[in-house]
Residue, then its C-alpha position, 0 to 999 in steps of 0.5 A: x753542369x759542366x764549368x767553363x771559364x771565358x778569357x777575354x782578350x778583345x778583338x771585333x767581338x769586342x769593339x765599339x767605335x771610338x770616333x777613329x775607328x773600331x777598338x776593343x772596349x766591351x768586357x767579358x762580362x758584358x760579351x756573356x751579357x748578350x748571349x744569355x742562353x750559354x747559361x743553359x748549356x754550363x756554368x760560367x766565369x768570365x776573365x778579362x786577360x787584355x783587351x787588344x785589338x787582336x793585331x796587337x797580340x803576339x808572342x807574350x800575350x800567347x805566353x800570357x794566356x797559357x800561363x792563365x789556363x794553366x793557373x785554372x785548369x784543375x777548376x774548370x771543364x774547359x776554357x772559350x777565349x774570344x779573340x780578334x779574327x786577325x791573328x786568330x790563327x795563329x794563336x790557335x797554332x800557337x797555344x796548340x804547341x804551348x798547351x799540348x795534349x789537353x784532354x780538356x777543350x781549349x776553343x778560340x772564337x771570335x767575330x767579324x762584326x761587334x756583338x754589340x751590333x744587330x747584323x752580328x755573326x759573333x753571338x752565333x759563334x760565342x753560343x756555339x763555341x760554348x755547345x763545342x766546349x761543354x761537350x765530353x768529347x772535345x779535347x785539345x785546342x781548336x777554332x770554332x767558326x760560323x758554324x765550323x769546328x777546326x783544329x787549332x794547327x788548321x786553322x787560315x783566315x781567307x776572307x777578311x769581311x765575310x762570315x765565313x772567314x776561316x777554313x781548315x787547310x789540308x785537314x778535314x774539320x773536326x766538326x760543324x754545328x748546325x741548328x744548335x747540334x755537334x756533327x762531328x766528323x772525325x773521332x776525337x782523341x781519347x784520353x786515359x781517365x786523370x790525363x793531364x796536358x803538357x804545358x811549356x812557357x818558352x817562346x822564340x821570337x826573333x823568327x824572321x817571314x821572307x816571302x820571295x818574288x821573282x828577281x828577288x835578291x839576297x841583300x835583305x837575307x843577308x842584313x836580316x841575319x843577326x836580327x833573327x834566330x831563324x827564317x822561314x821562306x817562302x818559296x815558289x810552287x813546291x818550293x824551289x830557290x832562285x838561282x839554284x845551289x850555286x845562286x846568291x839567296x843559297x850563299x846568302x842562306x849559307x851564311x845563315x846556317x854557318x852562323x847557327x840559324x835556322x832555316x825553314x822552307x815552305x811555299x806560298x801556295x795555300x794548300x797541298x804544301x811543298x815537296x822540295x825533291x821535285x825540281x833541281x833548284x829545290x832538290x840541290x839546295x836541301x841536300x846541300x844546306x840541309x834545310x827543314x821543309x814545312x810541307x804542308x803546314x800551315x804558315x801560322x803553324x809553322x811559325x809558331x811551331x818554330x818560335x815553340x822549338x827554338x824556346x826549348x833548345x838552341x840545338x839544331x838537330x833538337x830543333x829539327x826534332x820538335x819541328x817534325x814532330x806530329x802536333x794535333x796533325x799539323x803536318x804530314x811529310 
């Protein structure tokens, strides 16, 4: 029988009301407590890591529960952690370039109502987050969802109430599951025989979100910029800047550059991404500034993915390096 490790982090999953609102408050053990039947599918332990509503989870916390796989990896098949659907994602993305090359599973799940209620979708998605982990073909870190299965680098909340609150932007998923069965779609990774995974315990977190509006000026760039390590922005259709090369947001992304931080360039739109060489006031401003682009990566992904390169280094063309660099099919130039 297989051995899988639970980490408890808190999230809707394990919420009760407080008389102020839903806060995490259900342990670990007390979540396995109500879904007897994984017991039939593997052996399991339970950690409590935290217990936080999941808005309240960030960099350190994805630092924390790295470092708590990697202390256990060698004991166990694989490692479910329930999470709050909030930020959910980007943890996914986040322990996707922290833990990289697993050939064990790493499977993030969570729930839109308590498991402690009748009307709940999360002991559906506990069970099948199990089903997906105890398999043999199940690698890498991933999202298990209302019955999908999605790369963790994939992975977008879009509804904030229904059951079917995730989806896989611009990849296919992995899997689904259906009636207690693993459908996958696509083949899974193969790893040699003794493959081990690549852990790193180095993150960036003065990366700064600027998403752009019509008639937006330059003025919050420009004070922003000795807060932060790098920016993304989040530009228009497949991206182009206001003002062109010769605009203030160009001066002031200028400025950025000069003073030795990064910029990444990526667009508001959900899926098909960005491609910069389109339009004039895209084109010019990447060949002047030499710009990174985000194409079709996720925000959650390349967020995190920036926060992964610049903790290893602080020299751009490194940076550059990583950012571009393929991880779990998180982006596609």
């Amino acid at each position: 029988m297989r051995r899988i490790l639970m980490l408890a982090t808190g999230g809707t999953i394990a919420s009760k009301e407080s008389g102020h609102g839903l806060s995490p408050a259900i342990t670990s053990e007390e979540i396995l407590g109500y879904v007897p039947a994984v017991g039939e599918l593997c052996s399991v332990d339970a950690v409590q890591l935290m217990n936080l509503d999941s808005t309240n989870i960030g960099p350190s916390h994805w630092l924390e529960m790295a470092a708590a796989i990697r202390a256990r990896y060698d004991q166990y098949d694989g490692f479910v952690l329930t999470h709050g659907t909030d930020t959910m994602a980007y943890t996914a993305a986040a322990l996707s370039y922290l833990i990289q090359d697993s050939p064990k599973p790493i499977v993030i799940t969570g729930s839109q109502k308590s498991i402690c209620l009748h009307d709940t979708d999360a002991r559906m998605n506990l069970y099948n987050s199990f089903l997906y982990a105890c398999d043999r073909d199940s690698h890498d870190v991933s999202l298990v969802f209302d019955g999908k299965v999605i790369l963790g680098t994939r992975a977008r909340k879009e509804r904030t109430k229904s059951f079917n609150a995730f989806s896989s932007v611009d990849y296919p998923e992995i899997a689904v599951i259906r009636d207690g069965r693993l459908i996958r779609y696509l083949a899974p990774t193969a790893y040699s025989y003794g493959a081990e995974p690549v852990f790193y315990d180095r993150l960036e977190d003065r990366v700064l979100l600027l998403t752009l509006i019509p008639g937006m000026g330059a003025e919050a760039l420009r004070r922003l910029r000795d807060s932060y390590q790098a920016v993304i922005l989040q530009s228009f259709g497949v991206g182009g800047l206001p003002g062109g090369s010769g605009g203030a947001l160009a001066q002031a992304m200028g400025e950025w550059m000069e003073a030795g931080k990064t910029i990444v360039m990526m667009t508001q739109v959900p899926y098909e991404g960005s491609d910069m060489s389109v339009y004039q006031v895209g084109q010019q401003v990447k060949e002047k500034y030499q710009l990174m682009e985000a194409y079709n990566m996720t925000l959650e992904a390349a967020a995190t993915k920036l926060m992964w390169a610049l903790g290893q280094t602080s020299r751009p063309e490194e940076v550059r390096e990583l950012f571009y660099r393929p991880v779990q099919h998180d982006v596609i130039c």
